[in-house]
C-alpha positions, 0 to 999 in steps of 0.5 A: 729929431726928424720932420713929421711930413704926413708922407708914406714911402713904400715899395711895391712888387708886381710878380707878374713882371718878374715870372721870368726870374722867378722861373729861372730860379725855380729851374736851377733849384728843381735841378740842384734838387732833382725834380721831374719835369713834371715836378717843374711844370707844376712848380712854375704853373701853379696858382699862375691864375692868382699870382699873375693877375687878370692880364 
């Protein structure tokens, strides 16, 4: 039987210190599926506002 501590462990992601990796993900997906520069653009750009916070 385990302890009861009251403690609450969790993790956190911050999107916006990962936008580099995402990005390049997204690259090599829009390539694999032949996606427009254009198409790309708005991939990695959209809800950039939202996603990344304030800063």
């Amino acid at each position: 039987m385990s302890e009861r501590t009251g403690k609450v462990v969790y993790d956190e992601f911050y999107p916006r210190f990962s936008k580099p990796i995402i990005d390049e993900i997204d690259r090599v997906l829009a390539q694999h599926y032949g996606f427009s520069d254009e198409e790309l653009d708005f991939i990695i750009n959209y809800d950039i506002k939202y996603r990344m916070g304030k800063e």
